[in-house]
C-alpha positions in Angstrom: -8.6 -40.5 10.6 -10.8 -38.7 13.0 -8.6 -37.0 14.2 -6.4 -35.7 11.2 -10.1 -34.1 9.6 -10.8 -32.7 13.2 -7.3 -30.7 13.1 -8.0 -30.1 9.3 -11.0 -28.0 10.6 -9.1 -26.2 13.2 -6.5 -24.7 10.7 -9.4 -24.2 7.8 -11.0 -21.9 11.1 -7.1 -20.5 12.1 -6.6 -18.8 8.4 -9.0 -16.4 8.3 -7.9 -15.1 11.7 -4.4 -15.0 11.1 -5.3 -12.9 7.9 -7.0 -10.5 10.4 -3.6 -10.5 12.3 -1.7 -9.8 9.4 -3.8 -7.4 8.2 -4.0 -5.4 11.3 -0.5 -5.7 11.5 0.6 -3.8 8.3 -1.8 -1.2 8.8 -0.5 -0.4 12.3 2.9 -0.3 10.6 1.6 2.1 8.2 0.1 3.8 10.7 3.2 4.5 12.6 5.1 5.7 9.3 2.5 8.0 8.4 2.3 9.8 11.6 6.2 9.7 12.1 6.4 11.2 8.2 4.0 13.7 9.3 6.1 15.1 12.1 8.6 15.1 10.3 6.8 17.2 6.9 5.3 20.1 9.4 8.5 21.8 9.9 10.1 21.3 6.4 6.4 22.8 5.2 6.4 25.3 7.5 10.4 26.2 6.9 9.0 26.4 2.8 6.5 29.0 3.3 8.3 31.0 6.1 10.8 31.2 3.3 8.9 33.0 0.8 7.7 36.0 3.7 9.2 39.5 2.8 11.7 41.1 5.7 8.4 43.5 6.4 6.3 40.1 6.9 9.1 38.5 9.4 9.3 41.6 11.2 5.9 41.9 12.1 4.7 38.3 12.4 7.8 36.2 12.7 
């Protein structure tokens, strides 16, 4: 019976830590989507506003 409460503990003490796993988990995957998303939206932004330049504009600063 010892025993079984002794283990009891050990889990009670496990679940907060495998939250912090978890937790840091997702976030890294976020992470990684948001940068990846990123490099990705530069070029389409900067492809946008290039866009709306006149011929003069793209002459002189391409």
């Amino acid at each position: 019976m010892k025993a079984y409460s002794l283990q009891r503990i050990d889990t009670m003490k496990q679940r907060p830590l495998q939250r912090i796993v978890a937790l840091a988990g997702t976030i890294g995957v976020i992470t990684v989507l948001a940068f990846f998303f990123l490099i990705a939206a530069f070029p389409l932004l900067w492809l946008f506003i290039s866009s709306l330049k006149t011929n003069l504009e793209l002459q002189v600063s391409p």
